[in-house]
PLY file of the C-alpha trace (Angstrom):
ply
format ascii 1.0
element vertex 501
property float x
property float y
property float z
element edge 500
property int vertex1
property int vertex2
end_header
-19.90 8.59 -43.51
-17.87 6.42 -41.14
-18.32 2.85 -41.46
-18.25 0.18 -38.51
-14.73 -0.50 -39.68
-13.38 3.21 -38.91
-14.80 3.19 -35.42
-13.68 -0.25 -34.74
-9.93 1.11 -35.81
-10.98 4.59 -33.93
-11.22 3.13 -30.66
-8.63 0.73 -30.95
-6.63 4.06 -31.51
-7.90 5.86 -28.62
-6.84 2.90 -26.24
-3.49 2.36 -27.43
-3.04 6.67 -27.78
-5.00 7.35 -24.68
-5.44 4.10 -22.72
-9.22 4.59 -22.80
-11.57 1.93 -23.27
-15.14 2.27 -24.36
-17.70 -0.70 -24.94
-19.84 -1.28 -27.45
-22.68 0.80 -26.03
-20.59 3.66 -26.29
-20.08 3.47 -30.26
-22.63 6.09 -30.94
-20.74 8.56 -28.94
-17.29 7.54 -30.11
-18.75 8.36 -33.47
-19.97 11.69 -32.76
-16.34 13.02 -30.93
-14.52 11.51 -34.52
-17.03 13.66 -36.38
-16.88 16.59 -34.61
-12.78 16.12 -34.84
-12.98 15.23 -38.66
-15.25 18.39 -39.52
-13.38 20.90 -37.30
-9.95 19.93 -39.06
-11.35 18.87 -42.66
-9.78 15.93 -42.44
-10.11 12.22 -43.19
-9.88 9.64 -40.74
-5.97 8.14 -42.41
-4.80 11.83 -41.94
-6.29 12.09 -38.59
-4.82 9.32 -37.39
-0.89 10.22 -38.56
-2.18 13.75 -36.99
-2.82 12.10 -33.17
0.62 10.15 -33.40
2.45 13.55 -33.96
0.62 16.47 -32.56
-0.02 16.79 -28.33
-2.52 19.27 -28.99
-4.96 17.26 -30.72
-4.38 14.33 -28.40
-5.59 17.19 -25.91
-8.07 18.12 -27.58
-9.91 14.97 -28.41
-8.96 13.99 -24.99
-11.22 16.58 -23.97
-14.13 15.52 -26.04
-13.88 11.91 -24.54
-13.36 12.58 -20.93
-16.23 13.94 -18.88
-15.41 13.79 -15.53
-18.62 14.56 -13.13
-17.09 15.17 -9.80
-18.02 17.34 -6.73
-16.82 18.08 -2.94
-16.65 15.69 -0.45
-17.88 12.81 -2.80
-17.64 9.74 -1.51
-17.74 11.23 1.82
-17.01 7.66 3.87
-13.86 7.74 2.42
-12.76 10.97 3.15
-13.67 10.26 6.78
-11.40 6.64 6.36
-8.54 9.20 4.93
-8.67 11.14 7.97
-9.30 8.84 10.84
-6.69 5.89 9.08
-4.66 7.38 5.97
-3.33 10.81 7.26
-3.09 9.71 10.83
-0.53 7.12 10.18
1.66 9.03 7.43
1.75 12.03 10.08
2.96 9.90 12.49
5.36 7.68 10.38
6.53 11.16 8.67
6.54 13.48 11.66
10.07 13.33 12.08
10.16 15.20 8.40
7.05 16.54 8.52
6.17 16.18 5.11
3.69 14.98 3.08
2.76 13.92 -0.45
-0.48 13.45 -2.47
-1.82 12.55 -6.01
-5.53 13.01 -6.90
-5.33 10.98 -10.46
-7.63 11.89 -12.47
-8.50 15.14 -10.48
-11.15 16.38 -13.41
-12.09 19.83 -11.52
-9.79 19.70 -8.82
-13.20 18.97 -6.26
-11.90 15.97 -4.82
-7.89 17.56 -4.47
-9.48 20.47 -2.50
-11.54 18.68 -0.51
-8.29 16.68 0.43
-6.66 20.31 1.31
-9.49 20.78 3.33
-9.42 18.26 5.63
-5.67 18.88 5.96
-6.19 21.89 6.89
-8.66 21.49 9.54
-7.04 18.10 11.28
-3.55 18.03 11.06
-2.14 18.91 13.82
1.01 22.11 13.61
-0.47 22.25 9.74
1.69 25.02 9.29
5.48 23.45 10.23
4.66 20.48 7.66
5.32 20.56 4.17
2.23 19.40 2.29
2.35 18.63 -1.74
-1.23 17.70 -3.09
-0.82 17.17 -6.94
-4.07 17.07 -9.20
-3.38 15.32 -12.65
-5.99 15.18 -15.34
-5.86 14.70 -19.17
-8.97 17.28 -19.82
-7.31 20.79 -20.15
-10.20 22.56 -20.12
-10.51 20.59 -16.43
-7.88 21.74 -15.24
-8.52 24.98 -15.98
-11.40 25.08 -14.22
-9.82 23.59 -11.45
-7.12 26.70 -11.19
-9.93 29.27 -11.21
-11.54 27.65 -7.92
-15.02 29.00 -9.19
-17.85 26.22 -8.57
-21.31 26.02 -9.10
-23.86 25.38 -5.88
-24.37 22.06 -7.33
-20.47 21.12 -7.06
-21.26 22.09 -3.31
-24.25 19.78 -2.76
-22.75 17.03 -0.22
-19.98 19.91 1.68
-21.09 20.13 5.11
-22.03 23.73 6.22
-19.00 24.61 8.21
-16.86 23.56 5.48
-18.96 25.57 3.31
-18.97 28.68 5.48
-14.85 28.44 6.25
-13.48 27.93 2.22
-16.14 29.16 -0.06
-17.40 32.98 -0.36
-20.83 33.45 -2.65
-20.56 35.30 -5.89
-23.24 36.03 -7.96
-24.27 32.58 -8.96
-20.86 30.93 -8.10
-18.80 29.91 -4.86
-15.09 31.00 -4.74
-12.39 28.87 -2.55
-10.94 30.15 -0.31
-6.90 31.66 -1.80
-5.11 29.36 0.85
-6.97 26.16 -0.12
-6.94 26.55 -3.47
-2.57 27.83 -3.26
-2.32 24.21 -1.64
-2.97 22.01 -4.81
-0.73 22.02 -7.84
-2.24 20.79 -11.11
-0.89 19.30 -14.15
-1.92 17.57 -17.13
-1.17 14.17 -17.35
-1.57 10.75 -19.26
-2.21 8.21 -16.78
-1.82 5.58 -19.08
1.58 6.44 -19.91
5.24 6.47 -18.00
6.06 9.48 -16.06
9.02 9.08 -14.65
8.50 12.53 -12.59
4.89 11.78 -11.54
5.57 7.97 -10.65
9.29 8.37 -9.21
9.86 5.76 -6.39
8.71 6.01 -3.17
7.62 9.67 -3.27
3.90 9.49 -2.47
1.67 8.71 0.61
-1.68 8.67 -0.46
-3.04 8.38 -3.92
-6.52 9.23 -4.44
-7.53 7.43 -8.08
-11.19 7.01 -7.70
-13.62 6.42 -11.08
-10.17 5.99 -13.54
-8.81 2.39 -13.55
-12.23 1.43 -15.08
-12.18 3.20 -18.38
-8.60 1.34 -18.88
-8.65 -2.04 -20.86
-7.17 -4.20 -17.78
-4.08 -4.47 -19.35
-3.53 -0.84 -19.00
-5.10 -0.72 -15.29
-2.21 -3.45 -14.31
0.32 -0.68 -15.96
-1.29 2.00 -14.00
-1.60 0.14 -10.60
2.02 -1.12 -10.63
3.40 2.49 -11.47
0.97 3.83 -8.07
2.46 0.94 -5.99
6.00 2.08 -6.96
5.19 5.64 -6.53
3.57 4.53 -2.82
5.68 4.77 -0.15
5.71 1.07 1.84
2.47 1.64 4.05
0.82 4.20 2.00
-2.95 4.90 0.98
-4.15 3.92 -2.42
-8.43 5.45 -2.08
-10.31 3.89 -5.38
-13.38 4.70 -6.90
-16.57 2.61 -5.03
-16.93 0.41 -8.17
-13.53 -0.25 -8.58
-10.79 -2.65 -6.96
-7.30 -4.34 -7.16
-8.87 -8.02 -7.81
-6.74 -9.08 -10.73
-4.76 -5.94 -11.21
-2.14 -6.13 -8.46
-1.19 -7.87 -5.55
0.77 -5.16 -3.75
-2.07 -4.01 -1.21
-3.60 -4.99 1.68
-6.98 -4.44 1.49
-8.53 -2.33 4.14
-12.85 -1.95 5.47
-13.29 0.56 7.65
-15.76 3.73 8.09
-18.05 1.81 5.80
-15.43 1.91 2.58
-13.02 -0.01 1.39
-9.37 1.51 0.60
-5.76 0.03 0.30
-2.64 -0.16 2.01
0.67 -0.93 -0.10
2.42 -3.64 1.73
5.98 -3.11 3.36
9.33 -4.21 0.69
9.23 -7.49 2.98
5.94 -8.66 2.80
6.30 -8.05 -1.29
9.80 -9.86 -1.45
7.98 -12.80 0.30
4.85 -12.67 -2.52
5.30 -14.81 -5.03
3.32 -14.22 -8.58
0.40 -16.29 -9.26
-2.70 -16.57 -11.45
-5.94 -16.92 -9.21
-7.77 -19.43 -9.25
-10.06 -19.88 -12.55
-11.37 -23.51 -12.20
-13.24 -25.08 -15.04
-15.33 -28.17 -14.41
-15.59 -31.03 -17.30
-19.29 -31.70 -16.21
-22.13 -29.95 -14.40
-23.14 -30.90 -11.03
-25.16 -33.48 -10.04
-28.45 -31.86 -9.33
-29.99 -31.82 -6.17
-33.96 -31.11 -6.02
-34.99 -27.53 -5.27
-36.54 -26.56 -2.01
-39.08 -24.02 -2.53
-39.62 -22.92 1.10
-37.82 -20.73 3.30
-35.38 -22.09 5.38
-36.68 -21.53 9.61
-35.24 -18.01 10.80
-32.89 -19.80 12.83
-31.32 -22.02 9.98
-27.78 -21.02 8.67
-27.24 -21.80 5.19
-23.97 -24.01 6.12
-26.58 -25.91 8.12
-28.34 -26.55 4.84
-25.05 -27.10 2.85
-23.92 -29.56 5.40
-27.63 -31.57 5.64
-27.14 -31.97 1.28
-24.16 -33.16 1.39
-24.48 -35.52 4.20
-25.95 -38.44 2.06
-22.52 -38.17 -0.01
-20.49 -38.19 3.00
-21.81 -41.25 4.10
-21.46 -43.10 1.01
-17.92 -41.98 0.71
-17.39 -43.25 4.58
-18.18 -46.94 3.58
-16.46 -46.91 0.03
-13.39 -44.65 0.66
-11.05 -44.20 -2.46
-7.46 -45.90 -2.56
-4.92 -43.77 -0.45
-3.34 -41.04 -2.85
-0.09 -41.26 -2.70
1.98 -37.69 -2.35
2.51 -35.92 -5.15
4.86 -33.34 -6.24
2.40 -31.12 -8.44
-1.39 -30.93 -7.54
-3.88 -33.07 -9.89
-6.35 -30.69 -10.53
-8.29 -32.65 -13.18
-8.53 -35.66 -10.42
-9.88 -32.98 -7.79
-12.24 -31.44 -9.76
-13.88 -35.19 -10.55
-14.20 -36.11 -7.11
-15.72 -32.67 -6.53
-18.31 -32.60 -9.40
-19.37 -36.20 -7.59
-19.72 -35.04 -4.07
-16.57 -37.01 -3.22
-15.31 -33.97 -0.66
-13.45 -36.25 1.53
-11.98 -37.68 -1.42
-10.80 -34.42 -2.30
-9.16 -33.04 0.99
-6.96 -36.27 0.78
-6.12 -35.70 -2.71
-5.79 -31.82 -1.62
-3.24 -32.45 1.44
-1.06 -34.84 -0.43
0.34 -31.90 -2.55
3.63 -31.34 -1.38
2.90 -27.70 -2.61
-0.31 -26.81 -1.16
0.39 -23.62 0.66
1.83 -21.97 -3.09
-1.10 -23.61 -5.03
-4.38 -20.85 -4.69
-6.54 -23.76 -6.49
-5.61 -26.27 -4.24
-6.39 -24.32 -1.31
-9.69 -23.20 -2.85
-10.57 -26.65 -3.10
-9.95 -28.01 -0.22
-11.76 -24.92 1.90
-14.98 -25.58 -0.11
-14.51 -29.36 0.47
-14.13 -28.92 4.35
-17.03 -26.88 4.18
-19.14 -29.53 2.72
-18.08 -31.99 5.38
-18.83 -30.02 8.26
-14.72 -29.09 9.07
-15.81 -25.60 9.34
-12.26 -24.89 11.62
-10.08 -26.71 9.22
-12.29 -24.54 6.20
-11.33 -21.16 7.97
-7.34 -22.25 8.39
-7.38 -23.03 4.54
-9.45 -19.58 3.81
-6.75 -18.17 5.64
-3.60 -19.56 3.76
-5.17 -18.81 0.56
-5.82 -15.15 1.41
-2.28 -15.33 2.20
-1.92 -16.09 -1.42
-4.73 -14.10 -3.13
-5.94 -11.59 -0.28
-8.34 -10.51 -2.91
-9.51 -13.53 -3.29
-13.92 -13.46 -3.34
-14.19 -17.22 -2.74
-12.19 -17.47 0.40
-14.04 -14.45 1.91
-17.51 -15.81 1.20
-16.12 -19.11 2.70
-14.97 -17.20 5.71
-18.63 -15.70 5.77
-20.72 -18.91 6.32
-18.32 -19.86 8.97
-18.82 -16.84 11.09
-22.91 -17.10 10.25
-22.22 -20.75 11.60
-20.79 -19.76 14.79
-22.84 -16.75 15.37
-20.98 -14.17 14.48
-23.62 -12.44 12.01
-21.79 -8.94 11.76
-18.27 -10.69 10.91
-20.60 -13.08 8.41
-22.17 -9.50 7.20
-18.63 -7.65 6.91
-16.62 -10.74 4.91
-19.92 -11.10 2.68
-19.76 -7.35 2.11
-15.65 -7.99 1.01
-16.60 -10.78 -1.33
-19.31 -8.38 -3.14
-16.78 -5.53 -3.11
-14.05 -7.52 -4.83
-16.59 -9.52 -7.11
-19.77 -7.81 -7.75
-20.85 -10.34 -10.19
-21.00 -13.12 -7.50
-23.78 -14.29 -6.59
-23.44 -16.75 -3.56
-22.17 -13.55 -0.89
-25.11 -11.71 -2.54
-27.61 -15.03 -1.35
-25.61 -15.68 1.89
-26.02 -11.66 2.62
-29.93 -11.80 2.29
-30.27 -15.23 4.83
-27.92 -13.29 7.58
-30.11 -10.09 6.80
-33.45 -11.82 7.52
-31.84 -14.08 10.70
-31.07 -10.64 12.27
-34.82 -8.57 11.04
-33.59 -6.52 9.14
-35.63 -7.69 6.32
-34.86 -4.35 3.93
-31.63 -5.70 3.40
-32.58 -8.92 2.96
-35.20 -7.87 -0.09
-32.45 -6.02 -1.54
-29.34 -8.62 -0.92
-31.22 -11.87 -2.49
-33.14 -10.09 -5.62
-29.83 -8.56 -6.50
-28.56 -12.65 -5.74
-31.38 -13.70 -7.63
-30.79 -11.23 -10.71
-26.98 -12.74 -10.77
-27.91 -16.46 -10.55
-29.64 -16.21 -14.17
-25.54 -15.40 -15.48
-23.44 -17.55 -12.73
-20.96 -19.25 -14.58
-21.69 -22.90 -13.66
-17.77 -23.83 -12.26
-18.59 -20.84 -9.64
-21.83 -22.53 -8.40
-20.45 -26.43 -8.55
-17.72 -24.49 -6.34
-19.92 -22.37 -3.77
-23.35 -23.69 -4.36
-23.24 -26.25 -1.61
-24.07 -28.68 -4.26
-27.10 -27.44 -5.54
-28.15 -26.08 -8.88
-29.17 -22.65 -10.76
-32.71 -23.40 -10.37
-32.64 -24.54 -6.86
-30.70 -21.29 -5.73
-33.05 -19.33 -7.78
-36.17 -21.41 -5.82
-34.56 -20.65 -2.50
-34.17 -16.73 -3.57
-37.80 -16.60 -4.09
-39.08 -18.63 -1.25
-36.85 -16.38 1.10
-38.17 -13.28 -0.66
-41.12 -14.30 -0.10
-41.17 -14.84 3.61
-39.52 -11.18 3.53
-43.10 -9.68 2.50
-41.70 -9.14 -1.22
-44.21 -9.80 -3.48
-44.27 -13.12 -5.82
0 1
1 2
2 3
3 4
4 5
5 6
6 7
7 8
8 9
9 10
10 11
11 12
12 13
13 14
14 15
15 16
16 17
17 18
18 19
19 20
20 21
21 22
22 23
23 24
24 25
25 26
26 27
27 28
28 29
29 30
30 31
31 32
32 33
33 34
34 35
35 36
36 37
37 38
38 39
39 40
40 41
41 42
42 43
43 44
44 45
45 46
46 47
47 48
48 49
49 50
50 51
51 52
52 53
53 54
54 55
55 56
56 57
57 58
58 59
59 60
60 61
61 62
62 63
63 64
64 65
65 66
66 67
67 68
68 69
69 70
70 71
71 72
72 73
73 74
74 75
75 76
76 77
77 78
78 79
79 80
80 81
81 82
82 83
83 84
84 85
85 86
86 87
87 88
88 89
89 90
90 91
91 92
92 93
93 94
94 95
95 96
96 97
97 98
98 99
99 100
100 101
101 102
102 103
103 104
104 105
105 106
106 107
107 108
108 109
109 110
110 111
111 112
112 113
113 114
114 115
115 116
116 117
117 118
118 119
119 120
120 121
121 122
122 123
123 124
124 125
125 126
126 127
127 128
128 129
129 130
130 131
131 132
132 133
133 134
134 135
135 136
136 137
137 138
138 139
139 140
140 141
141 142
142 143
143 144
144 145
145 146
146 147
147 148
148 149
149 150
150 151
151 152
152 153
153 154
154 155
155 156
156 157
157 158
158 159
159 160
160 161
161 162
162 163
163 164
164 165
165 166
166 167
167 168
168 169
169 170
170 171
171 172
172 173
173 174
174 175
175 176
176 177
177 178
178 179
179 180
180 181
181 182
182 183
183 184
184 185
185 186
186 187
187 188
188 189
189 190
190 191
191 192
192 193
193 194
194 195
195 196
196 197
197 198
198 199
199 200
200 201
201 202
202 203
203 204
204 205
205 206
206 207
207 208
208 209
209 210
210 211
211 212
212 213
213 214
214 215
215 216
216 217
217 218
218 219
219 220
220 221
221 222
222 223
223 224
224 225
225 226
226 227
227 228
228 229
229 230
230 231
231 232
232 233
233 234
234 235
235 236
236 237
237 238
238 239
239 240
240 241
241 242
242 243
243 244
244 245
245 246
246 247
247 248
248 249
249 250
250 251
251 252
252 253
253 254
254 255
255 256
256 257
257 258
258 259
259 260
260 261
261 262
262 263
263 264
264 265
265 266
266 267
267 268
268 269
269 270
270 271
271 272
272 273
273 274
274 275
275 276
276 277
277 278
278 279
279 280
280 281
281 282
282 283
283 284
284 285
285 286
286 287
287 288
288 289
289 290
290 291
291 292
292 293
293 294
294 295
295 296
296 297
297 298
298 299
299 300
300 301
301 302
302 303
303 304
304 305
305 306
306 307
307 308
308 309
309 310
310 311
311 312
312 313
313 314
314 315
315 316
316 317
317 318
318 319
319 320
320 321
321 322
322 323
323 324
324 325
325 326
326 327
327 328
328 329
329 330
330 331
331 332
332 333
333 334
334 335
335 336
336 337
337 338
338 339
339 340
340 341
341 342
342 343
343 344
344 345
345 346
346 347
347 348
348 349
349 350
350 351
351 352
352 353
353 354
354 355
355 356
356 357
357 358
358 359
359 360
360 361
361 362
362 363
363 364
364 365
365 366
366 367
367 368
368 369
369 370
370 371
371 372
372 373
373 374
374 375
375 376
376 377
377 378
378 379
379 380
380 381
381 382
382 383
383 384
384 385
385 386
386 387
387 388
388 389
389 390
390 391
391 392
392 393
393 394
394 395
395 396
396 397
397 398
398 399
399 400
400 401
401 402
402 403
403 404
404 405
405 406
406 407
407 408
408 409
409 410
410 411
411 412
412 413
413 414
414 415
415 416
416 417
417 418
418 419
419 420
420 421
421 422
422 423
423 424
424 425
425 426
426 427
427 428
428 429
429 430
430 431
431 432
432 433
433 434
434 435
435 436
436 437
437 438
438 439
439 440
440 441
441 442
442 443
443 444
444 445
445 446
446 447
447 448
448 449
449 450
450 451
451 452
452 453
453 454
454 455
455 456
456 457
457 458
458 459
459 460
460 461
461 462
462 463
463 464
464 465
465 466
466 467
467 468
468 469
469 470
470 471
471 472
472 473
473 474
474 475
475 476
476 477
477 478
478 479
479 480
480 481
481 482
482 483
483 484
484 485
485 486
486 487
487 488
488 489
489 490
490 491
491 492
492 493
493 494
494 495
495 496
496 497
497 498
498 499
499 500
């Protein structure tokens, strides 16, 4: 019988061994793989243990029994349409004087998503046959991989491949669909640990697109980092990095630009310049010593017409003018950025206070924090120009950074640029799904513009976040106004949208 102790030292074992990482809620199922291992070898877990730090086979093999990779052609599709309208179009022209090309699906599973790469190859490059094209699959599930090498698939692995597609790679047989020979002679597969060095798989500079969708999130973080430096070595400068939809760099790596087109989001590595001039920095994790002062919550839509910086600005406009006709002493410059003093005057509704304090850092433009600050206080005194230049520097910094986008989003809603407010809100949820402001922000744009689907879905999701908002994030992005009063406005809005109370 395996006590809470062995799986706690099981799954430790399969993260360090395997660079898997399974939650709590996935216990019962760790439990059941150990068993199954334990009975089929008659072993203990001590003696199973020394056995997995000697013997590749049974790393294989329970590797096997952990990974279950669901997978099928053309998944994703939006992406596969931003690989060939943005990814292969500029590696064929950057490489066409070599005419070769290189690409890694990681984590491959049944080789769907490699094929579907050949594919589209295939059918849009342009003199396909005088290039030399490399597409690697790499999985740690054997049995995978052997699927993937017979090229057999169910109709159900078919399900989103358009017709032609179908018709052109796949013949029917029986109950089964069989690829095509010269598709399935373009991928190479291999099995491989992507949690561990490789010095043939990752070798510098050798790769220009890496598809590593629905991986990086089954790796504790530390392990992702390891993982998503080793594909930005592997990139060449300017190549592809395609992720998984729930998935992104935000904390992991700073090597990309990030990329939104075709309805996705992707990555570009950035040139050996642009990373030579990147510095290393933590973002910005600001803890306040207090809550916010509360302001009193409105429990009425806002008028159709109303952006919510309107309403930001209108709060805080009762501080401002206190703050006009008691201004703080002059700060003199300083050569490190008080962040304790900042976040005082913030938690107060002293924003002027704060941009002065904010400017007279000598290091500003390398401080993330400081530049966070100072974009939300601009905000809240109306400087929504001044707000976008310091969004700016800081994404120069962080351009992952959630905050700054969502800033940059109530400035475009302010100036009446809804589908630039839409697209940086949509960047912000992409990078931070657990944020509620671009979530709230999203819903107010939806309904200004009609479409009030989006709106229903945007602020419930906004007003299912709000109940876990850390408290920092809203005295940051709230516009000064508390859980319960963004939670009032969610409603009231939701309720003009026809959703029911």
């Amino acid at each position: 019988m395996l006590t809470p102790g062995d799986l706690t030292r099981f799954r430790a074992l399969v993260a360090r061994r395997l660079g898997l990482e399974f939650d709590d809620g996935k216990l019962g199922f760790l439990s059941e793989v150990l068993e199954r291992r334990l009975s089929a070898l008659g072993l203990k877990l001590p003696a199973y243990e020394d056995l997995l730090a000697r013997d590749a086979a049974e790393v294989s093999a329970l590797a096997e029994q952990l990974t279950v990779g669901e997978t099928y052609f053309f998944r994703n599709i939006d992406q596969f349409h931003a690989f060939v309208d943005v990814a292969l179009a500029a590696r064929t022209q950057a490489m066409s004087a070599f005419k070769s090309l290189r690409i890694l699906s990681a984590g491959c599973s049944s080789g769907d998503e490699a094929y579907t790469l050949a594919m589209l190859i295939h059918e849009r490059l342009p003199e396909r046959a005088s290039w030399d094209v490399r597409i690697t699959g790499v999985d740690l599930n054997p049995r995978a991989l052997e699927k993937a090498r017979r090229a057999r698939y169910p109709a159900w692995s078919l399900r989103e491949t358009p017709q032609s597609a179908r018709e052109r790679w796949f013949r029917a047989e029986k109950s089964e669909f069989i690829l095509d020979r010269q598709i399935a002679g373009a991928v190479t597969f291999r099995q491989g640990n992507l949690a561990e060095e490789d010095a043939l798989l990752w070798a510098p500079g050798t790769l220009d697109v890496v598809f590593c969708r629905n991986v990086s999130m089954y790796f504790p973080r530390e392990v992702a980092a390891r993982v998503m430096s080793r594909i930005s070595r592997a990139l060449v400068p300017g190549g592809f990095l395609f992720l998984g939809h729930a998935e992104n760099l935000r904390g992991l790596s700073q090597d990309f630009h990030l990329r939104h087109t075709h309805g996705t989001f992707y990555y570009q590595r950035k040139t050996e310049e642009e990373l030579a001039r990147d510095e290393p920095h933590e973002g910005a994790a600001l803890e306040f010593p207090q809550t916010a002062r509360p302001r009193e919550a409105t429990p009425t839509p806002l008028p159709p017409d109303t952006s919510w910086f309107e309403v930001i600005q209108h709060a805080s406009q009762r501080i401002a003018d206190l703050t006009q006709r008691t201004p703080a002493p002059r700060i003199p410059p300083r050569a490190t950025f008080d962040r304790t003093q900042a976040l005082e005057l913030l938690r107060t509704e002293r924003f002027r206070d704060v941009v002065e304090l904010v400017r007279a850092d000598r290091a500003i433009d390398t401080d993330p924090d400081a530049l966070l600050l100072l974009a939300v206080s601009l905000t809240n005194t109306g400087h929504l120009a001044d707000a976008e230049a310091a969004c700016r520097r800081l994404l120069a910094l962080d351009e992952l950074h959630a905050g700054a986008h969502y800033l940059l989003a109530l400035g475009h809603e302010h100036n009446g640029q809804l589908e630039a407010a839409q697209q940086a809100d949509q960047v912000a949820v992409y990078l931070d799904p657990e944020f509620a402001m671009p979530r709230l922000h999203a819903g107010l744009v939806a309904r200004r513009k009609g479409d009030l689907d989006a709106a229903r879905r945007e602020l419930t999701q906004a007003l299912s976040l709000l109940d876990h908002e850390d408290s920092s994030r809203i005295l940051l992005f709230g516009g000064g106004f508390t859980r319960d009063a963004l939670s009032a406005l969610c409603r009231a809005e939701l309720a003009a949208c026809g959703a029911p109370r």
